[in-house]
C-alpha positions in Angstrom: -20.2 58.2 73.6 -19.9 58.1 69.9 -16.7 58.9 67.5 -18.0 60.0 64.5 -21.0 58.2 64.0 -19.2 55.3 65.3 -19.2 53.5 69.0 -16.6 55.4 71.3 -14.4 53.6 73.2 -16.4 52.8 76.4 -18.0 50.2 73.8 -14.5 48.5 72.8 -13.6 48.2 75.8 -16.9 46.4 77.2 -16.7 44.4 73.9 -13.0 43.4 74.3 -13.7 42.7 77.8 -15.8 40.4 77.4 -13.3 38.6 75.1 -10.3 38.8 77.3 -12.5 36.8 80.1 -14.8 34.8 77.8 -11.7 32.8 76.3 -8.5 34.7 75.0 -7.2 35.1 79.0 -7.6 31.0 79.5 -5.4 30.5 76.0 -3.1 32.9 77.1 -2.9 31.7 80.5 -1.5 27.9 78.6 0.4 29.6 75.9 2.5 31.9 78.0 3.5 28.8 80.5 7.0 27.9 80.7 6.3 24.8 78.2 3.0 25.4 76.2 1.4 21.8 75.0 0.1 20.3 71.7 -3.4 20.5 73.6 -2.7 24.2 74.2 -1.5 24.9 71.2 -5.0 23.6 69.2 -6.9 25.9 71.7 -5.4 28.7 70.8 -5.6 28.1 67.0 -9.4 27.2 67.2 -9.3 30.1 69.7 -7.8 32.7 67.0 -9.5 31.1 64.1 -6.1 29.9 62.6 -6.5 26.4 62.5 -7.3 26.0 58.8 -4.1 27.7 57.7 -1.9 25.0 58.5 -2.4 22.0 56.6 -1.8 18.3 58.7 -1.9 20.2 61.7 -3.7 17.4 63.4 -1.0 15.5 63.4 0.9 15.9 67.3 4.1 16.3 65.2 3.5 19.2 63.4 2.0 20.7 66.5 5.3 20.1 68.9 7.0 21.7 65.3 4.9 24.5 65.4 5.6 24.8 69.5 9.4 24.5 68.6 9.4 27.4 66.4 7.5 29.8 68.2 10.4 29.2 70.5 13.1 29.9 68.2 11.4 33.2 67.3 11.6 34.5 70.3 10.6 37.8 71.3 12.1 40.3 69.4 9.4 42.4 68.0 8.5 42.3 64.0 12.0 40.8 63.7 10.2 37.6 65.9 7.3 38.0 63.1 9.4 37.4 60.5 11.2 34.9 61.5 8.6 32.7 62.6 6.3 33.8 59.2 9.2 32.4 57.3 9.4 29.3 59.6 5.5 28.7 58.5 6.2 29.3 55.0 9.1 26.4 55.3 6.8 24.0 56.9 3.4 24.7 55.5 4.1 26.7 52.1 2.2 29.4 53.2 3.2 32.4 55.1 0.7 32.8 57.5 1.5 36.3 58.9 -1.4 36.9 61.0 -1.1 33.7 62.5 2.5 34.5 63.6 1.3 37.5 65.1 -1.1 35.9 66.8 0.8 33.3 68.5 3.3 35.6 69.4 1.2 38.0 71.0 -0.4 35.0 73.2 2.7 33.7 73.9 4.5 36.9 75.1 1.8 39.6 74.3 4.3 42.9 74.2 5.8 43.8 71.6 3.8 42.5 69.6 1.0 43.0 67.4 -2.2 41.1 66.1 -1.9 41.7 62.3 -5.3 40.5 60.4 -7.2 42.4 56.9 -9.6 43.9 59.1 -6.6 45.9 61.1 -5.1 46.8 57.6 -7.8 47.5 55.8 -8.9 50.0 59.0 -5.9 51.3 59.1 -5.3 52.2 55.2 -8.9 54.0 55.2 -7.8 55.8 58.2 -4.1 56.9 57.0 -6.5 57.6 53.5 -8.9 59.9 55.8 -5.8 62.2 56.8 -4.5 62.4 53.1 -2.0 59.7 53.3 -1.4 57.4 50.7 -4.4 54.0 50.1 -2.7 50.7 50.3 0.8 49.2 50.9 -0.2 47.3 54.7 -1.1 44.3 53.1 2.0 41.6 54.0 4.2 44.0 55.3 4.1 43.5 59.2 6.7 46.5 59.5 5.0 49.2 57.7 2.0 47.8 59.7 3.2 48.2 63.1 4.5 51.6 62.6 1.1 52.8 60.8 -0.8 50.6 63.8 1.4 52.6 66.5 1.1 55.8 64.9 -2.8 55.7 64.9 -3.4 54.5 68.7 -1.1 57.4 69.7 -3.7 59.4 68.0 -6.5 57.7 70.0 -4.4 57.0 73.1 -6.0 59.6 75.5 -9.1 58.8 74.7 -8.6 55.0 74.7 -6.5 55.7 78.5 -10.0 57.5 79.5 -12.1 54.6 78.5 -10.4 52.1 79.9 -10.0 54.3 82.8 -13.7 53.7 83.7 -13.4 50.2 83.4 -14.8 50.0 87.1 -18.3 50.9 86.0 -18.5 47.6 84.4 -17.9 45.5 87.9 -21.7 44.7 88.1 -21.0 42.5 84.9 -17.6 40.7 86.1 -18.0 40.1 89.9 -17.5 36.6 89.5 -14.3 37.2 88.3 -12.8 41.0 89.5 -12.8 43.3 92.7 -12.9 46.9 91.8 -9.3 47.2 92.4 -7.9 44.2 89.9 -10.6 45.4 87.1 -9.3 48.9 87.5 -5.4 47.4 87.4 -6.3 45.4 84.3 -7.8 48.8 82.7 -4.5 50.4 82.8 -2.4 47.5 81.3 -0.9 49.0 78.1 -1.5 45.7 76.6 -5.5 45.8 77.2 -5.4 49.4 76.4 -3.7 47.8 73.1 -5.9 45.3 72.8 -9.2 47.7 73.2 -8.0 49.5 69.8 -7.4 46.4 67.9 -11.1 45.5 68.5 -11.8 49.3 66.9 -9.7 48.6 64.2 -11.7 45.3 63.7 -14.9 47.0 63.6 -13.9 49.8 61.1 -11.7 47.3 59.0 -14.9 45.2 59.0 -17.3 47.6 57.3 -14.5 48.4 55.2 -13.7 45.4 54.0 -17.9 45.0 53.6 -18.3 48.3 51.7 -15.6 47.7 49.1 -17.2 43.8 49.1 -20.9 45.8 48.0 -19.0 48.1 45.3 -17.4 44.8 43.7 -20.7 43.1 43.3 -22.8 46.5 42.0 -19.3 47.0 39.4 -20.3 43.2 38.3 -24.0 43.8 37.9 -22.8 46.8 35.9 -20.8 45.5 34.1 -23.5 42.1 33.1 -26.2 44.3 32.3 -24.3 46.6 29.8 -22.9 43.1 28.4 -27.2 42.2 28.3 -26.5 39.2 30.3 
C-alpha cells in the first residue's frame, strides 16, 4: 500500500516494529522501573542518540541529577516538557527539548510526545500542504503537540487499520509474540502513536534533505555569478 507516492502504513508499522523489539522495549523496560539507574539512564541516551547533548554526562553525578529531574517533572504532559527542558537548560546550558521528550516518553510513554526536526519539519510541510501557515514548530513543544495530534487524527483510521494487521507479521517475531500479544500490542494507542512518529520521521527526513539540496544549489549560484 502506498500514500501518495510514499510507503503506507503497513511499512511503518513493520519498520517501527522492529524498533520497539530490536532495543527501545529493553530501555523502556529499565526506564519505566520504579528506580531507573545511572546504567539505565546511559542506555537510553545512546539508545535515543542524546548522549552528546549533555556535556560531563559521564560523570555518575550528573547522571543520578539527570535521574532526579526527570522525577521532579513528573507526568504532566507538555507542562512535564517544560519543566524538565528548563531543568536541562539550568544544568547543561542548553535546552535540550527533544531530549526531554524523549526521556519522558520512556519513562512514562503517554502523554507524551517524541519532539525531534524531523517531526517538525514533517509536520510544517504537511500543515503547508493543506494551506496552513510554513514554520513556527521549531522550540515550541505546545504548538507542536497540538499540530502533532491534529495530523494523526487525520491518519488515525488508517494508522488503526495498519496496525490492525499486525498479525501478518508473526512469521518474523515468533521468538518473541503469540498471535494474540502481537495483535494486543497493535492496538496500544501508544504503538499506534509511535507507528506515525516513524512516518513523520521519514517525511521530515526528505524534507529536511530537500531544503539541505536547495541550500547547496543557492550557494553554487550564488559562487558562479560571483566567478568564483
Amino acid at each position: 500500500m502506498t500514500n501518495g507516492g510514499k510507503p503506507g502504513f503497513d511499512h511503518f508499522v513493520l519498520r517501527y516494529l522492529f524498533l520497539w523489539e530490536g532495543h527501545e522495549k529493553n530501555i523502556h523496560a529499565l526506564m519505566s522501573s520504579g528506580n531507573p539507574t545511572t546504567m539505565a539512564l546511559t542506555k537510553a541516551m545512546h539508545g535515543f542518540r542524546i548522549a552528546r547533548s549533555f556535556s560531563g554526562i559521564g560523570e555518575e553525578a550528573a547522571k543520578r541529577r539527570v535521574l532526579g529531574y526527570i522525577e521532579r517533572a513528573g507526568n504532566d504532559g507538555r507542562r512535564s516538557v517544560s519543566s524538565l527542558t528548563a531543568m536541562f537548560h539550568g544544568e547543561f546550558d542548553r535546552e535540550n527539548l527533544s531530549a526531554a521528550s524523549k526521556l519522558l516518553w520512556l519513562r512514562h510513554q503517554a502523554p507524551f510526545l517524541i519532539y525531534d526536526a524531523n517531526a517538525v519539519a514533517a509536520l510544517e510541510e504537511l500543515s503547508t500542504q493543506r494551506g496552513g501557515a510554513a514554520g513556527g514548530l521549531s522550540g515550541d513543544y505546545g504548538m507542536f503537540e497540538d499540530c502533532w495530534r491534529a495530523e494523526f487524527a487525520r491518519s488515525e483510521s488508517a494508522i488503526t487499520a495498519a496496525t490492525g494487521r499486525i498479525v501478518n507479521l508473526l512469521p518474523y517475531f515468533e521468538h518473541c509474540h503469540r498471535a494474540g500479544s502481537l495483535q494486543a500490542l497493535g492496538e496500544k494507542q501508544w504503538f499506534r502513536e509511535r507507528v506515525f512518529d516513524n512516518y513523520l520521521w521519514y517525511v521530515g527526513g526528505n524534507v529536511l534533505a530537500a531544503r539541505k539540496q536547495r541550500r547547496k544549489q543557492r550557494k553554487k549560484r550564488v559562487q558562479v555569478g560571483a566567478g568564483v
